[in-house]
C-alpha positions as CSV (number, residue, x, y, z in Angstrom):
1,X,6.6,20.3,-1.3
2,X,8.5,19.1,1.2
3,X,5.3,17.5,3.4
4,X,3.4,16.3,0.2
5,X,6.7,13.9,0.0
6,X,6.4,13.1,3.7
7,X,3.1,12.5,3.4
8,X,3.9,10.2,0.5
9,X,6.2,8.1,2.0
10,X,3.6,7.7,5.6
11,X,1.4,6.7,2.7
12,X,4.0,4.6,1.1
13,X,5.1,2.7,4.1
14,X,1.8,2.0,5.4
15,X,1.1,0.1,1.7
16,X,4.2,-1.8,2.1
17,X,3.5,-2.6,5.6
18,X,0.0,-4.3,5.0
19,X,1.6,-6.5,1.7
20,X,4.0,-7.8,3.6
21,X,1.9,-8.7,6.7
22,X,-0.1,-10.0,4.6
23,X,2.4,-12.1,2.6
24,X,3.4,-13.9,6.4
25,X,-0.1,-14.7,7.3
26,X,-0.4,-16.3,3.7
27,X,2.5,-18.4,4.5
28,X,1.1,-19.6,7.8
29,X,-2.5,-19.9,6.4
30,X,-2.2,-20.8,2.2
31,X,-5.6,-21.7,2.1
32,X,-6.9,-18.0,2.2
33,X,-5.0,-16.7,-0.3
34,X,-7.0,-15.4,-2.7
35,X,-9.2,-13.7,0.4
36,X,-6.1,-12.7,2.2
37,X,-5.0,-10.7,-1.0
38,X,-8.0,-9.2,-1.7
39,X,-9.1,-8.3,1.6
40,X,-5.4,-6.5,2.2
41,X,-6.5,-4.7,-1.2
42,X,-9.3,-3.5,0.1
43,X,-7.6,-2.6,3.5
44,X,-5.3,-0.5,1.6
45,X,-7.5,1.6,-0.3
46,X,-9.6,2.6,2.3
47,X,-6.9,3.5,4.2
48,X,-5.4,5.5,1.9
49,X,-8.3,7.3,0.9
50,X,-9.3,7.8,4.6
51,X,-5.1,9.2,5.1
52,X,-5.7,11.5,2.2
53,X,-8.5,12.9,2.7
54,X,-7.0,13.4,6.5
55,X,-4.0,15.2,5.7
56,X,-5.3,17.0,2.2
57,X,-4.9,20.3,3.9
58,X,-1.6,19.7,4.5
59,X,-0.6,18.5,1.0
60,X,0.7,21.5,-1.7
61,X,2.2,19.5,-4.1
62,X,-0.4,16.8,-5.2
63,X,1.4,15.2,-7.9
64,X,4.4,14.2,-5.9
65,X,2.4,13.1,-3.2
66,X,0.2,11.1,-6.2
67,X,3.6,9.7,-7.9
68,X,4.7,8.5,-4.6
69,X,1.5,6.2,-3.7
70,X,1.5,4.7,-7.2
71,X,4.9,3.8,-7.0
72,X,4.1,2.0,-3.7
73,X,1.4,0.7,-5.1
74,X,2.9,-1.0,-8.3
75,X,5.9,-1.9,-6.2
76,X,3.7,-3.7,-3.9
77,X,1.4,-5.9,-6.6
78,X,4.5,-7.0,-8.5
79,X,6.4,-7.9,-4.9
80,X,3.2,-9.7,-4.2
81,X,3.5,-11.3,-8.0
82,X,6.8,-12.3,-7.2
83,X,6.6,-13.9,-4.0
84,X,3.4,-16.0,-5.1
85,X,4.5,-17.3,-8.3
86,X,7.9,-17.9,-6.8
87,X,6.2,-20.6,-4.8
């Protein structure tokens, strides 16, 4: 249990991490916007199915380790939401 939440929050982080790289090279390039946000979403995903499928053997507990990404991923679109309707 214990390594599916580490695993979760390596995950986690690493979502977090691309948003808001992302988010500065949208404010020092606001022209690719849409691309930058959809080519980070696509970043993501492959990396965390590549990460997953990487450390599945070490995962017991699925569903916390499931929980975790979700929440990193919901936190991550509305902190993206925010920051660009804020402008």
């Amino acid at each position: 249990m214990i390594d599916s939440l580490i695993y979760g929050i390596v995950a986690s982080s690493f979502v977090i991490g691309i948003t808001r790289s992302v988010l500065l090279l949208y404010k020092r390039f606001p022209r690719l916007g849409f691309g930058l946000i959809y080519g980070s979403l696509g970043v993501k995903m492959f990396a965390l199915g590549a990460f997953t499928l990487l450390a599945k053997p070490y995962i017991d507990n699925i569903v916390i380790y499931a929980s975790i990404i979700l929440s990193a991923i919901i936190y991550s679109n509305v902190y993206v939401l925010l920051k660009l309707h804020g402008k």
